[in-house]
DRENVEXKE-578651 format. One record per residue (C-alpha): residue number from 1; x negated, y negated, z. Coordinates in Angstrom, 1 decimal, padded with zeros to 4 digits, always signed. Example, Ala and Ser with C-alpha at 12.3 -4.5 7.8 and 13.67 -1.06 7.14 Angstrom:
! residues 2
+--------+--------+--------+--------+
: drennu :     c1 :     c2 :     c3 :
+--------+--------+--------+--------+
:      1 : -012.3 : +004.5 : +007.8 :
:      2 : -013.7 : +001.1 : +007.1 :
+--------+--------+--------+--------+
***
This chain:
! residues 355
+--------+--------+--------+--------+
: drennu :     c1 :     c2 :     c3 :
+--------+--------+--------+--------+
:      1 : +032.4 : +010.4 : +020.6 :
:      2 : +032.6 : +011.4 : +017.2 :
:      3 : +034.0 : +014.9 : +017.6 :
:      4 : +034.6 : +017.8 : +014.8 :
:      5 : +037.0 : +020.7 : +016.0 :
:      6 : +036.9 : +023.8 : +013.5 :
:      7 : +039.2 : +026.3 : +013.7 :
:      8 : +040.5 : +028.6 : +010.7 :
:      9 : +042.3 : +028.8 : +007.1 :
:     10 : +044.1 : +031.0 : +009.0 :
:     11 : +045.8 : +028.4 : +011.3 :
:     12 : +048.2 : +025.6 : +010.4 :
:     13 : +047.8 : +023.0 : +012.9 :
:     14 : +050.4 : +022.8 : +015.3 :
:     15 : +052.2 : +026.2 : +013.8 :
:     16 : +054.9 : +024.9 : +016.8 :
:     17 : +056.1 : +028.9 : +016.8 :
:     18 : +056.3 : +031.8 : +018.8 :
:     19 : +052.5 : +031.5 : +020.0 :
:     20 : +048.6 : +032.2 : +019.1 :
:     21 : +045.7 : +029.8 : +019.5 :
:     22 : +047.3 : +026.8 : +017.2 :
:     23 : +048.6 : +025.3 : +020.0 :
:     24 : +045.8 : +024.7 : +022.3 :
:     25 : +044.1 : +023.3 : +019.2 :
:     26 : +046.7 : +020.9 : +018.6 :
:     27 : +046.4 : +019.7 : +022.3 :
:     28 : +042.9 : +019.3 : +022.3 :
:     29 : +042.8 : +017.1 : +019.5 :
:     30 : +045.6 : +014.7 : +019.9 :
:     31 : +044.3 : +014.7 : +023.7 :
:     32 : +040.9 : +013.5 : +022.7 :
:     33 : +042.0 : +011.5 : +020.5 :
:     34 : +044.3 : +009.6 : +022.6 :
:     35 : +041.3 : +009.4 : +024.9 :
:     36 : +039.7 : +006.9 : +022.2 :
:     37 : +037.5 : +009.5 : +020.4 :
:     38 : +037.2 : +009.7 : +016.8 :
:     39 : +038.6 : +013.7 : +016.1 :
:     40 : +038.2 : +015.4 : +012.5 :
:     41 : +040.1 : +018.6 : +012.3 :
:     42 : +038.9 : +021.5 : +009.8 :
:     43 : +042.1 : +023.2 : +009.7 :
:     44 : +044.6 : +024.9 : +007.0 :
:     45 : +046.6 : +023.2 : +004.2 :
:     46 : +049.4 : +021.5 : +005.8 :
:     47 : +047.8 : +020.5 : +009.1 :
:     48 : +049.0 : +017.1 : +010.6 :
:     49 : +048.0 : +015.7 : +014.2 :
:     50 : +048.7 : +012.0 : +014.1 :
:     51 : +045.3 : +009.4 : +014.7 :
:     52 : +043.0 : +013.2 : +013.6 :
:     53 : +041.5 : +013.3 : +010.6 :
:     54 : +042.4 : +016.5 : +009.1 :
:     55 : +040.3 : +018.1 : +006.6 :
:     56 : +041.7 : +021.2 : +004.9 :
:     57 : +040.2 : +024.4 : +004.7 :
:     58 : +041.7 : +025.9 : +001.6 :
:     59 : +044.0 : +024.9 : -000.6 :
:     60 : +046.9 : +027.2 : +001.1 :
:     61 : +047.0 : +028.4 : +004.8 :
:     62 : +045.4 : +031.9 : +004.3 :
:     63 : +048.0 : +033.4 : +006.5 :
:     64 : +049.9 : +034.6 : +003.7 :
:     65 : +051.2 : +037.8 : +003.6 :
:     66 : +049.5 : +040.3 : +002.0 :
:     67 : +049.7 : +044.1 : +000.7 :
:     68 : +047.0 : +045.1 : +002.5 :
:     69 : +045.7 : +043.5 : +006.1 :
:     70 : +042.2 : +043.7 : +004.6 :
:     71 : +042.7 : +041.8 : +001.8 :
:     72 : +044.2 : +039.2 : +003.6 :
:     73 : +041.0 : +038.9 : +006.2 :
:     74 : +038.9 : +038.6 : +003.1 :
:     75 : +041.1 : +035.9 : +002.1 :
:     76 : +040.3 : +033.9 : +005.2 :
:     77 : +037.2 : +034.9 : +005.4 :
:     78 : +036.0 : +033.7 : +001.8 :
:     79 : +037.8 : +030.2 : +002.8 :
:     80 : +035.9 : +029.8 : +006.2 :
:     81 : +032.6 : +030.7 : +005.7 :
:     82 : +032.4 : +028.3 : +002.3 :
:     83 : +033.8 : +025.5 : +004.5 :
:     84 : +031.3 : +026.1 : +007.3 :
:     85 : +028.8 : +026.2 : +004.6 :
:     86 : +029.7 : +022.5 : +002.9 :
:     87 : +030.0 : +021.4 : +006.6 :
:     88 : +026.9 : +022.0 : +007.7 :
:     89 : +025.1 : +021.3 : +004.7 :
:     90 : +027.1 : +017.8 : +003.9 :
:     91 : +028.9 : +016.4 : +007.0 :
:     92 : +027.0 : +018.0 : +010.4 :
:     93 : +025.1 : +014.5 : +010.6 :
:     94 : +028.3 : +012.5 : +010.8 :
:     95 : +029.1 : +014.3 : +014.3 :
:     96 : +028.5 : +014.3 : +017.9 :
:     97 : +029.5 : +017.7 : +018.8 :
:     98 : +031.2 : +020.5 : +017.1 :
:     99 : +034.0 : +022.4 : +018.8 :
:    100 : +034.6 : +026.0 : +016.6 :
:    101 : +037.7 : +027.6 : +017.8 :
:    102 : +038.4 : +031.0 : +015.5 :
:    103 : +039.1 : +034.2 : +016.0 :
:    104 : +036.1 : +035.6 : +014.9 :
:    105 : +033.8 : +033.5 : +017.1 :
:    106 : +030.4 : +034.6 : +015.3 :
:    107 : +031.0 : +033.5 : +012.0 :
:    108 : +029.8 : +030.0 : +012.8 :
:    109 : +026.3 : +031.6 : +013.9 :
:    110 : +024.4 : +031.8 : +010.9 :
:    111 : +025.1 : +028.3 : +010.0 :
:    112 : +024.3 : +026.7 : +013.3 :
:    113 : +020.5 : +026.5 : +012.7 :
:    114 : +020.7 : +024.0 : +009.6 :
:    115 : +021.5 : +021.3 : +011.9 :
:    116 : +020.6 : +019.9 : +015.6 :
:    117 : +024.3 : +019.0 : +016.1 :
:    118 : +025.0 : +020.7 : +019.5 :
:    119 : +027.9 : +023.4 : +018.7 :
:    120 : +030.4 : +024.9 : +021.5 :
:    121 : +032.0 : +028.2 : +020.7 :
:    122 : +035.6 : +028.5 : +022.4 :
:    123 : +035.7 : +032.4 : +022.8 :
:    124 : +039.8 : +033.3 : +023.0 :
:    125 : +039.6 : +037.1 : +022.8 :
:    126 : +036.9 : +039.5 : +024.3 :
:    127 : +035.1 : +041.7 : +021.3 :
:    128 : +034.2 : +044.7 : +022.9 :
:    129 : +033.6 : +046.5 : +019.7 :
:    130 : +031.1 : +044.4 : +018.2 :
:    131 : +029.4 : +042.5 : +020.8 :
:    132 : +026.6 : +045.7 : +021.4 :
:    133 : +025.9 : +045.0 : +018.0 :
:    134 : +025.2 : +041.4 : +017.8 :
:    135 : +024.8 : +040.4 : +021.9 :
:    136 : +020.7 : +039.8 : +021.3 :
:    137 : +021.1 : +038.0 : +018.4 :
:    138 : +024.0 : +035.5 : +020.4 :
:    139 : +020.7 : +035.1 : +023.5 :
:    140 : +018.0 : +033.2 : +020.3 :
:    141 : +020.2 : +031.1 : +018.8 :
:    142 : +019.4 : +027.5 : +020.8 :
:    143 : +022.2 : +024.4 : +020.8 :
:    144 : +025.0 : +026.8 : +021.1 :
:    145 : +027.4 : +026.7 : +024.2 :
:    146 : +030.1 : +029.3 : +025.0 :
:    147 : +033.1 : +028.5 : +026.4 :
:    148 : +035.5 : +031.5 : +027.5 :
:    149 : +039.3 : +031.1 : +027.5 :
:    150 : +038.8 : +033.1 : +031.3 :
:    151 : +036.2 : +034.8 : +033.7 :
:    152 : +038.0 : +038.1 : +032.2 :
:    153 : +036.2 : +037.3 : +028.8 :
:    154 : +033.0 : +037.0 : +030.8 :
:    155 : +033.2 : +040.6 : +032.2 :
:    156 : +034.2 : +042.0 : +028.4 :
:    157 : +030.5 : +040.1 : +027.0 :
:    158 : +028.7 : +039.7 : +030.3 :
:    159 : +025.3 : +038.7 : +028.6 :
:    160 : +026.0 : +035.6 : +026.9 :
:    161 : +024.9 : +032.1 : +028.4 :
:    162 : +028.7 : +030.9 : +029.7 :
:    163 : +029.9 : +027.6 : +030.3 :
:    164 : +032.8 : +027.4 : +032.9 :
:    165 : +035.6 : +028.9 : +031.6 :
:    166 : +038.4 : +026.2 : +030.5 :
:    167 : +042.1 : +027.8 : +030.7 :
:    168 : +044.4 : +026.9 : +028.4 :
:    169 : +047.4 : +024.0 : +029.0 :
:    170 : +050.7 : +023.3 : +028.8 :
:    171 : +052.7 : +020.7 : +028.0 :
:    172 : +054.6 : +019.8 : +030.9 :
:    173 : +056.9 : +017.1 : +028.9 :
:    174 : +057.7 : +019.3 : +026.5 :
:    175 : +058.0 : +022.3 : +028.6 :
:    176 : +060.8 : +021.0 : +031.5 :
:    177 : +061.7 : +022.9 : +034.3 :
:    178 : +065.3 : +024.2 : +034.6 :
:    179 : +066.3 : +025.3 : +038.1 :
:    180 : +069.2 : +027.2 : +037.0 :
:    181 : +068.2 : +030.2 : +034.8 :
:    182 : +071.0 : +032.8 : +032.9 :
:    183 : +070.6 : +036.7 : +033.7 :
:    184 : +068.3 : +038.0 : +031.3 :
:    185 : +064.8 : +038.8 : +030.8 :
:    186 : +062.6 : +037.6 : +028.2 :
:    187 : +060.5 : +039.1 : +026.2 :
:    188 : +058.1 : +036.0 : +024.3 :
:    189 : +055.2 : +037.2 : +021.7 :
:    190 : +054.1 : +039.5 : +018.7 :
:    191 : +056.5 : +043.1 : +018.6 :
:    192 : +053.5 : +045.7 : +018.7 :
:    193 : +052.4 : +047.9 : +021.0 :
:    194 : +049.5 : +045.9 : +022.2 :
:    195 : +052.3 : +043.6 : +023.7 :
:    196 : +054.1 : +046.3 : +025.4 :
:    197 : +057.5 : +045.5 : +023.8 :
:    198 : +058.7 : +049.1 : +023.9 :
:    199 : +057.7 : +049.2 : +027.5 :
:    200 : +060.2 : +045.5 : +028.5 :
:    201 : +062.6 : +047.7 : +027.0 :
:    202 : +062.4 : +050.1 : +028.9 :
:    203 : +062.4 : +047.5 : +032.2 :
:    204 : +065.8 : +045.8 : +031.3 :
:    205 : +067.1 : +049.4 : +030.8 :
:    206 : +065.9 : +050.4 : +034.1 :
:    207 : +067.5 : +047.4 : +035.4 :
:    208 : +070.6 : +047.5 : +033.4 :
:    209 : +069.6 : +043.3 : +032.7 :
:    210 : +070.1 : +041.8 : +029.0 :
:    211 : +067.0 : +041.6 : +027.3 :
:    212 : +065.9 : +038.7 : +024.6 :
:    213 : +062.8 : +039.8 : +022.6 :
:    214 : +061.6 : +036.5 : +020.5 :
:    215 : +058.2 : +037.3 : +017.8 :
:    216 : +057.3 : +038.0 : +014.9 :
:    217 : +056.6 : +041.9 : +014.1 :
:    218 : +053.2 : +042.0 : +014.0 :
:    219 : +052.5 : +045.2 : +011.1 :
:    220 : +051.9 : +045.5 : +007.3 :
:    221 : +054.9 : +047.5 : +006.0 :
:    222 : +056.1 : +050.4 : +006.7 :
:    223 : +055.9 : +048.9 : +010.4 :
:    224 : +056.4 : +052.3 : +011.9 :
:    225 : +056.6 : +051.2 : +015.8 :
:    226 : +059.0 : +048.7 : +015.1 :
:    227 : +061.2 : +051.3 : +013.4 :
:    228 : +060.5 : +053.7 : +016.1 :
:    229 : +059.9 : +052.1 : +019.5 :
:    230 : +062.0 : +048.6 : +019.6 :
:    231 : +065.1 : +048.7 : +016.5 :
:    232 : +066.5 : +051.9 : +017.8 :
:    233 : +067.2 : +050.1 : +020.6 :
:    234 : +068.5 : +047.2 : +019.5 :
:    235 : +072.2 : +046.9 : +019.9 :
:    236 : +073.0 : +042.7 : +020.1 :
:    237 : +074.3 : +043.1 : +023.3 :
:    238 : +072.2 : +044.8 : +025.9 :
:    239 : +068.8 : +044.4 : +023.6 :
:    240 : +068.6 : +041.2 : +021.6 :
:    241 : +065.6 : +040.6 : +018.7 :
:    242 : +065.8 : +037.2 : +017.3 :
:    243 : +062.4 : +037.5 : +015.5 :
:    244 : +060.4 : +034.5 : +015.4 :
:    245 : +061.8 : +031.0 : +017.1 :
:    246 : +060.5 : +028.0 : +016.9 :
:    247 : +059.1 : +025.6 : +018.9 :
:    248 : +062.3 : +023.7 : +020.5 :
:    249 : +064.1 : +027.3 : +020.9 :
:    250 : +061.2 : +029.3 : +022.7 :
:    251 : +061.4 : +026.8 : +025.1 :
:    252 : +065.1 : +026.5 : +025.7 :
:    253 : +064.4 : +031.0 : +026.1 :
:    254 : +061.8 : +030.4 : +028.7 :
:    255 : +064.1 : +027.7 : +030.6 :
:    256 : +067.6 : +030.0 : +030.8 :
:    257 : +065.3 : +033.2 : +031.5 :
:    258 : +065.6 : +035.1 : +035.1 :
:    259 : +061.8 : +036.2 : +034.5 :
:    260 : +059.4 : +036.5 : +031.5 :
:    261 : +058.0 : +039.9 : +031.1 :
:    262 : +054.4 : +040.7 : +030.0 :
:    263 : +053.9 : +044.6 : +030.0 :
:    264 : +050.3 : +043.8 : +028.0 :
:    265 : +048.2 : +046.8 : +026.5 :
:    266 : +045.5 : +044.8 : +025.6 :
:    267 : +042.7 : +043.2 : +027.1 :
:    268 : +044.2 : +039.6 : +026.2 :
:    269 : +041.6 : +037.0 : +026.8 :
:    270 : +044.6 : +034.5 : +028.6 :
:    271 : +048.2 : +034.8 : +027.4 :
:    272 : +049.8 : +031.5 : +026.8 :
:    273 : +053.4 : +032.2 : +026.9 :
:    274 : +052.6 : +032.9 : +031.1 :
:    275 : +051.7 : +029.6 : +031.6 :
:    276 : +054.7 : +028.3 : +029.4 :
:    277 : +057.2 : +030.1 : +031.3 :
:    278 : +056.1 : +028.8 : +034.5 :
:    279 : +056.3 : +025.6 : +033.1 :
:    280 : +059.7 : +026.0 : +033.0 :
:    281 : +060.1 : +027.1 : +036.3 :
:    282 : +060.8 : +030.7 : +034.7 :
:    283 : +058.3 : +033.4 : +036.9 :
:    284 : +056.3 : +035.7 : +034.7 :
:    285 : +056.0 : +039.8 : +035.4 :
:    286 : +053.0 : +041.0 : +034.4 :
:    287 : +050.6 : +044.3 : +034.6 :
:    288 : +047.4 : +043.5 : +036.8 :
:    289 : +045.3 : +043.6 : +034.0 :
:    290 : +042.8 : +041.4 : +031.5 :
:    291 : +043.2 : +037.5 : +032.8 :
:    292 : +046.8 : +038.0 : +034.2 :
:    293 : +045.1 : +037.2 : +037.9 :
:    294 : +044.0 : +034.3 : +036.6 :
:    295 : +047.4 : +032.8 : +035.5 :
:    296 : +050.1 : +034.2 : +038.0 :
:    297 : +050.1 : +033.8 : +041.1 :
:    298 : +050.9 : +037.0 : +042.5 :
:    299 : +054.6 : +036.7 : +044.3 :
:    300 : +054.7 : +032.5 : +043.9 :
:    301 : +054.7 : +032.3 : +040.4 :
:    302 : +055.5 : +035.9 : +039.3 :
:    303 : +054.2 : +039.2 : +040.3 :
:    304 : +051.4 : +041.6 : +039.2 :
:    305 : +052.1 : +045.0 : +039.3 :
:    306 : +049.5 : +048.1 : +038.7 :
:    307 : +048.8 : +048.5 : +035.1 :
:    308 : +051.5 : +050.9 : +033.0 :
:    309 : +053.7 : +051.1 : +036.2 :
:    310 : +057.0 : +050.5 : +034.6 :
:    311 : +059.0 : +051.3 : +037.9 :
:    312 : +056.7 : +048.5 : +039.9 :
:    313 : +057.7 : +046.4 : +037.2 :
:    314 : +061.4 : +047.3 : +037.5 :
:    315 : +061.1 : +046.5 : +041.4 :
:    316 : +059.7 : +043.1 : +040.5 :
:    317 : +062.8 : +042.0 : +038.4 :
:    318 : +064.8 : +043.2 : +041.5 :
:    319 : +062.6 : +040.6 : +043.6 :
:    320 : +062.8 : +038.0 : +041.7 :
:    321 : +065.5 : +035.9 : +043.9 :
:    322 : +063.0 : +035.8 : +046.2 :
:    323 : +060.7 : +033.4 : +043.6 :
:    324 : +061.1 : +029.5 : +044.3 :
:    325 : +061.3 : +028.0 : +040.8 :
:    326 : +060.1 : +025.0 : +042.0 :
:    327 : +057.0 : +026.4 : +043.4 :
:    328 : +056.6 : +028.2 : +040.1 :
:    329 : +056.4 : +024.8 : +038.3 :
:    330 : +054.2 : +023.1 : +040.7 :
:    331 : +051.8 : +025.8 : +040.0 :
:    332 : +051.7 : +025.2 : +036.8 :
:    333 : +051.4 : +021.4 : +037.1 :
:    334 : +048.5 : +021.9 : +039.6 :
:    335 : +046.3 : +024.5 : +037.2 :
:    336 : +047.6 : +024.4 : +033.5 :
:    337 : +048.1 : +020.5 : +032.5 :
:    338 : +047.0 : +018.9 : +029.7 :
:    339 : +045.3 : +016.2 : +031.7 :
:    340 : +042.8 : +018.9 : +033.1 :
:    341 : +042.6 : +020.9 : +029.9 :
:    342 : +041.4 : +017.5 : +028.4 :
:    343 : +039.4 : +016.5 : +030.9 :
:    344 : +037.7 : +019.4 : +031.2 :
:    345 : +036.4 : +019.2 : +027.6 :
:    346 : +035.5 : +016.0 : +027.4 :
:    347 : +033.4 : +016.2 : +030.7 :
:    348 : +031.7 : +018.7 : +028.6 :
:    349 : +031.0 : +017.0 : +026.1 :
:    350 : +029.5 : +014.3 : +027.7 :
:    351 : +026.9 : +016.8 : +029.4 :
:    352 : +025.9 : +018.5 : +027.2 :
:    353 : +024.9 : +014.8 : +025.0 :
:    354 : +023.8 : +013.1 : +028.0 :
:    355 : +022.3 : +015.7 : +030.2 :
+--------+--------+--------+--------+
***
């Protein structure tokens, strides 16, 4: 199959950092690709995935910092919308199927209907906000497939025509179990308050456990809950911020981590850095909310504890002997490998063109 995958300006292809939807990207296409299918990658400047085709974006990764966040959207958008423009007016034809994987899962809609190229839409993050607003306008459009990161997406948009959800994958060669962890928790992922950071802290304080909090702080300057909630606390000892890590370091974090904790706010659509944990044999404590159920295993590969309950939480870090490692990696291996996660979507693909 001759197979586009579209993502963002926003995303250099792998990033091979702390986290975000770059990685399962990556996957997919060197997966297919392996597979014998001819990939092309619309991606950001600097994008490399060896045997895909990569074609750039924009002429720089439209990540770049900026003054003001909005400016920095605009940015992006100005970059995507022009490429999906060129795309489907110049090079639709040469495809099979189209794969669109941004954030902002719409923007592909208005192009859609200048070509019969049949077009799935990976949704990674439920939009509760504007989905009233454009929800009968998703129903007309026709040769467009949806494809949730999780069944919790499904209950966050309920009327749009779903195709089984696919989760995301690990790599399990790169992501190697270690049977003998260190003492301290882990905190993996953005510093905000959507993540909960403030909230592990206060979980390895309660527990009197080192803490290791590994991201990037995710606000424009003055960044007033970093300042407030998490560097206050800091201390190099007890409470450890290493910022961002890359991709060999995160995992040697998971592997040498008691537990992962995952105190989310949000409604995440999946959460990645649960599945790579467990790949490491590592057991991931997480609020029962969003798609956590759908990851963890409640009390074989982690635990799930009532939403906002720190002190359930706390009680789960003090159960965590009782977790078999081993059990937390064959989990993993049995719901989260590549070899599923491809395929998954190349079973897809091959109905929807031959159905």
């Amino acid at each position: 199959m001759k197979i586009a995958i579209f993502c963002s300006s926003r995303n250099v292809i792998p990033s091979f950092k702390t986290g975000g939807t770059e990685q399962p990207i990556f996957y997919l296409a060197r997966g297919l690709s392996q597979k014998g299918h001819r990939v092309t990658l619309y991606a950001a400047h600097g994008s490399k995935i060896p045997n895909v085709k990569i074609k750039e974006i924009s002429p720089f990764a439209t990540c770049v910092k900026q003054k003001h966040l909005n400016i920095q959207e605009r940015i992006a958008s100005f970059y995507d919308l022009t490429a999906l423009s060129d795309f489907f007016k110049k090079d639709a034809q040469n495809f099979d199927i189209v794969q669109f994987n941004s954030y902002i899962f719409y923007e592909i809609l208005p192009f859609i209907k200048f070509s019969e190229i049949p077009v799935i839409i990976r949704i990674n993050y439920p939009h509760h906000l504007i989905y009233p607003y454009i929800k009968n306008h998703l129903k007309k459009i026709k040769n467009v497939y949806y494809l949730p990161i999780s069944n919790f997406i499904k209950t966050i948009m309920p009327d749009v025509p779903y195709l089984k959800p696919i989760y995301p994958a690990v790599d399990l060669n790169d992501f190697k179990f270690c049977p003998k962890p260190d003492n301290y928790l882990l905190f993996m992922g953005r510093i905000c308050s959507n993540k909960g950071t403030h909230l592990a802290i206060k979980v390895a304080q309660k527990t009197k456990r080192k803490l290791i909090l590994a991201g990037r702080i995710d606000e424009q300057p003055p960044q007033e809950y970093f300042q407030k909630f998490i560097k206050p606390h800091i201390d190099n000892k007890n409470i450890i911020y290493l910022g961002e890590v890359n991709y060999k370091n995160k995992i040697k974090l998971y592997q040498k981590a008691l537990a992962t904790l995952f105190p989310i706010q949000e409604d995440e659509g999946f959460g990645n850095i649960q599945i790579e944990s467990m790949a490491c044999g590592t057991p991931v404590i997480a609020f029962d909310k969003a798609a956590c159920s759908e990851a963890i295993k409640d009390q074989k590969s982690g635990f799930l504890v009532k939403d906002g309950n720190v002190s359930a939480m706390v009680k789960a870090v003090k159960l965590t002997h009782k977790i078999n490692r081993q059990e937390v990696r064959k989990w993993t291996e049995d719901n989260f490998s590549l070899e599923q996660y491809i395929n998954q979507h190349e079973q897809i693909y091959k109905s929807i063109l031959w159905h």
